[in-house]
Structures are given as structure tokens and as C-alpha cells.
DOKOLRO-17218 format. One line per 10 residues: their letters; for each residue x, y, z of C-alpha. Coordinates in nm, 2 decimals. Layout:
BEGIN
A) X/Y/Z ~ ...
END
This chain:
BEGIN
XXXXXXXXXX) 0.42/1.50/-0.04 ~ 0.27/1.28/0.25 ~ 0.38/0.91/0.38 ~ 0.10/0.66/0.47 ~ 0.21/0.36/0.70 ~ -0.07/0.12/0.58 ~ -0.17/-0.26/0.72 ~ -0.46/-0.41/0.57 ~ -0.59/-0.73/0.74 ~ -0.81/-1.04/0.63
XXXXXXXXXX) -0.74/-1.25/0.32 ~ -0.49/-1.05/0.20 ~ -0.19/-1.27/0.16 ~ -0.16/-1.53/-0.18 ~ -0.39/-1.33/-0.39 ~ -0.20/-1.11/-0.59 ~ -0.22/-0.81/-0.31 ~ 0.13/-0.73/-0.35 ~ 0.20/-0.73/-0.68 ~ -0.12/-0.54/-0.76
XXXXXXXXXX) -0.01/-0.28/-0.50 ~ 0.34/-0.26/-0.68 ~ 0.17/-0.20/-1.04 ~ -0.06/0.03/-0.92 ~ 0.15/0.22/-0.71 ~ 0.44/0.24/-1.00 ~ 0.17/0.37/-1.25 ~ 0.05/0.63/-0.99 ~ 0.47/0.72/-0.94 ~ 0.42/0.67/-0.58
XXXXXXXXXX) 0.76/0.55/-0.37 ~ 0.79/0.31/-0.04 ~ 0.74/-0.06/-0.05 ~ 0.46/-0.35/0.05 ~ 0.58/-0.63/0.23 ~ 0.37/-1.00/0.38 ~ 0.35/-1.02/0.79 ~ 0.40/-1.34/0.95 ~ 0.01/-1.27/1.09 ~ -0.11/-1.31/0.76
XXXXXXXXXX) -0.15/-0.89/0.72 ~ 0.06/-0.71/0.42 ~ 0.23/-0.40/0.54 ~ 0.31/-0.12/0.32 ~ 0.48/0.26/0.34 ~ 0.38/0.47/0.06 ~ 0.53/0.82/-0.02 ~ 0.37/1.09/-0.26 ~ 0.10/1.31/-0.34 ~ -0.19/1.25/-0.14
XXXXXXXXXX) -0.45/1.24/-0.43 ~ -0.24/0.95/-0.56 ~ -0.20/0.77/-0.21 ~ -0.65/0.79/-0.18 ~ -0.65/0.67/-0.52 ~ -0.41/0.41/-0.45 ~ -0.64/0.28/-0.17 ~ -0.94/0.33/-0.37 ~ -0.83/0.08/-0.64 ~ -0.73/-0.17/-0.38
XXXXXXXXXX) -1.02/-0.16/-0.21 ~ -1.22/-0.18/-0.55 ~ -0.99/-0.47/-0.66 ~ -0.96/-0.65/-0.32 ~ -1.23/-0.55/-0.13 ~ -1.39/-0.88/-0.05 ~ -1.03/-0.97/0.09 ~ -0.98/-0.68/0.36 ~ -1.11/-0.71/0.65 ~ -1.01/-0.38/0.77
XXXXXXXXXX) -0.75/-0.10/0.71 ~ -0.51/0.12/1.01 ~ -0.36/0.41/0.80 ~ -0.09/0.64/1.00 ~ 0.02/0.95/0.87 ~ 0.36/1.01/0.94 ~ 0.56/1.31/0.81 ~ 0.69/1.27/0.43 ~ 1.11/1.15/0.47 ~ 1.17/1.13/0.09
XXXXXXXX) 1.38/0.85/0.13 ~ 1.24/0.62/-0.16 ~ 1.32/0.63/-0.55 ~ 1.12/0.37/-0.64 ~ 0.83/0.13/-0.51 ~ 0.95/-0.21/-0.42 ~ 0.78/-0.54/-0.27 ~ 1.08/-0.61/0.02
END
């Protein structure tokens, strides 16, 4: 299991971005949550294999791609502290 700390930048804020990350990363079982920034950036912490976390990423990008500017990924370790995938 890895964590991703993820902020994706440009128009990424009344689109859908957050609830599209929620369904995607429920049906991929991944934990953490996605959150709006008051900069107009969506925040996110995802826990969970990382196969699942690229393919997370992959389908936004496919899905929102003309939105995102750009994308800063950290990889912190894994704390297991999430059941579930929320938008906070």
C-alpha cells in the first residue's frame, strides 16, 4: 500500500472533479479523501495499491484533462488510517 498527496491545478473546481474522483476512487477501493482549495486547486490524499492510485490518475486525466493545468504528486509513506474515500 502507498499514499499519494495529490493537488491538481487549473479549471478544476465546479466541474464534477470531486465527485468523479470519489466514484472512481470508490470503484478502484482506494481510501483518503478530495477536498476544493480556496485558490481554486482540489486537494486529495489517496491510500492503496499503487496500480490503482496510476489508474486513478489516468482516468482523471482522460476525463478532465482539458481542465488540469498541471499535477504535484508527493509520496508519502502509507498510514492506513482511512476506511473509506470521502469528499471533506
Amino acid at each position: 500500500m502507498v499514499r499519494a498527496h495529490i493537488h491538481f491545478y487549473g479549471t478544476v473546481q465546479g466541474v464534477g472533479f470531486r465527485y468523479t474522483t470519489l466514484s472512481l476512487a470508490k470503484s478502484l477501493q482506494l481510501t483518503g479523501w478530495v477536498r476544493n482549495l480556496s485558490d481554486g486547486s482540489v486537494e486529495s490524499v489517496v491510500e492503496g495499491p499503487r496500480e490503482a492510485i496510476d489508474g486513478l490518475l489516468s482516468r482523471l486525466k482522460g476525463e478532465f484533462g482539458s481542465f488540469i493545468r498541471d499535477i504535484k504528486i508527493e509520496w508519502p509513506a502509507a498510514r492506513g488510517e482511512f476506511d473509506k474515500f470521502c469528499i471533506v
